[in-house]
C-alpha positions as MATLAB code, in Angstrom:
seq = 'XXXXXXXXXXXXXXXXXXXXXXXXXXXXXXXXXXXXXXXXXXXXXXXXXXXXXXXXXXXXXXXXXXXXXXXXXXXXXXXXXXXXXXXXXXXXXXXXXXXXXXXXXXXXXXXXXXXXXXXXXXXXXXXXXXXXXXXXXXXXXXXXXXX';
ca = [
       6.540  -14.140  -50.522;
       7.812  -10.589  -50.992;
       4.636   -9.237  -49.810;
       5.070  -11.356  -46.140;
       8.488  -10.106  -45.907;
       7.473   -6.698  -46.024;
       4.608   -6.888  -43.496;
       6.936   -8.713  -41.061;
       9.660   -6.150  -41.479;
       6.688   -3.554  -40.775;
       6.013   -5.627  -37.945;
       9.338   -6.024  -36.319;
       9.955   -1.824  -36.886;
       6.668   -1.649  -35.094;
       7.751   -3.180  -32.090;
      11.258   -1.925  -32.207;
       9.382    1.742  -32.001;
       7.592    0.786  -29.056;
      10.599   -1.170  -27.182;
      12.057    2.549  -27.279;
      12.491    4.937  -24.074;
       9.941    7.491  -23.969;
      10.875   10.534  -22.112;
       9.024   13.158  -20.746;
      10.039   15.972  -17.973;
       8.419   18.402  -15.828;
       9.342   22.123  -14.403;
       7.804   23.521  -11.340;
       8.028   26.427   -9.346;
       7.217   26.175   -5.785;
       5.283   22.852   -6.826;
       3.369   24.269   -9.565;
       4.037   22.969  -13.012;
       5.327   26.010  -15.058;
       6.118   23.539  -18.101;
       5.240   19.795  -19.368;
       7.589   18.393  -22.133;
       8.582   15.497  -24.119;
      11.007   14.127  -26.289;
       8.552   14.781  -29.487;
       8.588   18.699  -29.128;
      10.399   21.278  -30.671;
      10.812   24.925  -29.318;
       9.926   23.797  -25.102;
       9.294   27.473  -23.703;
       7.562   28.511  -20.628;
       7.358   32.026  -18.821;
       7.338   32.849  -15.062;
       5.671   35.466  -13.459;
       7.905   36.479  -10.173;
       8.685   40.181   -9.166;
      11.436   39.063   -6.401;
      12.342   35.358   -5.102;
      11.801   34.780   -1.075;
      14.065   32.098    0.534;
      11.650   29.391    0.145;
      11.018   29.479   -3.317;
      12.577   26.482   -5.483;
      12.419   25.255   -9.019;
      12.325   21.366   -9.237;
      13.235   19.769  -12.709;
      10.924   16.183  -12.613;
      12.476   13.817  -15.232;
      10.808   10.615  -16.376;
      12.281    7.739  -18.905;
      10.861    4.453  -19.500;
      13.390    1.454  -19.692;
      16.393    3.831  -17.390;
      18.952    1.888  -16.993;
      20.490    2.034  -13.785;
      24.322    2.287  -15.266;
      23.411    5.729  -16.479;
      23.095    8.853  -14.723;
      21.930   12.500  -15.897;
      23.339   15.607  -15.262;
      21.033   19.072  -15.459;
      22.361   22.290  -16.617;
      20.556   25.789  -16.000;
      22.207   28.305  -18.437;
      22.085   32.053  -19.613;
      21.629   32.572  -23.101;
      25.178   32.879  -23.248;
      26.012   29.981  -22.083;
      26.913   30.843  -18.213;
      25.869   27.975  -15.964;
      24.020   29.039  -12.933;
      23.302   25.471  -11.635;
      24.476   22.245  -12.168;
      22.517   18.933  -10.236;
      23.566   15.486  -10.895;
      20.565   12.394  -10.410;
      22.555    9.214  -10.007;
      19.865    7.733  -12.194;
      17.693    8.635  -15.765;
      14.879    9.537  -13.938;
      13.892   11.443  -11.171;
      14.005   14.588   -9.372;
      16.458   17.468   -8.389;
      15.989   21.005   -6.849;
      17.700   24.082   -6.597;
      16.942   27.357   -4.131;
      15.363   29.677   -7.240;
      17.774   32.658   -5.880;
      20.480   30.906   -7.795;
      19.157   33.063  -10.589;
      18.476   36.367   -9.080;
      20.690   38.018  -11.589;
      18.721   36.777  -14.472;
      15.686   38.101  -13.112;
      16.734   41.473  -12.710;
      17.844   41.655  -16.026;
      15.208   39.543  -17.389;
      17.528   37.353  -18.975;
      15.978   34.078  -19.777;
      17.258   30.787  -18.635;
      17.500   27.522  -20.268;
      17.770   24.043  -18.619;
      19.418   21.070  -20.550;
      20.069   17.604  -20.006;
      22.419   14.691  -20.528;
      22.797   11.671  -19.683;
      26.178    8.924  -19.535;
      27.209    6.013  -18.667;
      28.801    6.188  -14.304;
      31.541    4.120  -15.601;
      34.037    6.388  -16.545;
      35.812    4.465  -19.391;
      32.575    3.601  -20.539;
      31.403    7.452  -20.124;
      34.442    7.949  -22.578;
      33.776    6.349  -25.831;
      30.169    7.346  -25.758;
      28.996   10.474  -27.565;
      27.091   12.836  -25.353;
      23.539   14.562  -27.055;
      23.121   17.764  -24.956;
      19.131   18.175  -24.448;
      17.295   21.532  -24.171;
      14.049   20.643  -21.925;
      13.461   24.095  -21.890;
      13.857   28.088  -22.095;
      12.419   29.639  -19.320;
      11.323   33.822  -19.850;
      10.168   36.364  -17.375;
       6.668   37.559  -17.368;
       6.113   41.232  -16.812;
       3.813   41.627  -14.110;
];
């Protein structure tokens, strides 16, 4: 008796860990995939070699979630190491895509600062938005190659 109890406890925790949202994300530079994450990995880094930007060049931040719900919405933050934001894009959904003109962070590069883009995701309703607690997510630090 004790011993079915436990195997359909197994069971149900078994589902229960597949009925969760996996989440993964891409970065890209001028379409090309600088970075591949997940919600599984620790330490997400990824360098860029670039001397100067042009006009035309763009960073794109792909996100992907399994079961979204369509109540949410995620905001993306691109940050110094000291916290300055340099960009902020909003996706009126969990999953999806947003660009920004790479010159937004010009200054960084001169410097060679590195950059960091988070994530997080609430509710649109705004009393709902306010009772829940928000998890800031870092999809990933972003360094300077020395060409």
């Amino acid at each position: 008796m004790l011993r079915n109890f436990v195997v359909c406890i197994c069971a149900i925790a078994l589902s229960a860990a597949k009925a969760e949202a996996t989440e993964s994300w891409q970065i890209l530079f001028n379409n090309k995939v600088i970075f591949k994450g997940n919600s599984d990995q620790t330490d997400p880094s990824a360098s860029l070699k670039v001397s100067a930007f042009k006009a035309t060049d763009k960073i794109t931040i792909t996100y992907s979630m399994s079961n979204a719900d369509n109540t949410w919405k995620r905001t993306f933050f691109v940050n110094d190491e000291s916290e300055k934001n340099f960009v902020t894009l909003e996706l009126n959904k969990q999953s999806g895509s947003v660009s920004f003109n790479a010159a937004k962070l010009k200054d960084l590069l001169e410097k060679k600062k590195p950059f960091y883009i988070y994530t997080v995701s609430v509710p649109k309703n705004p009393t709902l938005a306010a009772t829940v607690r928000v998890r800031r997510v870092l999809l990933c630090k972003v360094e300077w190659n020395k060409l």
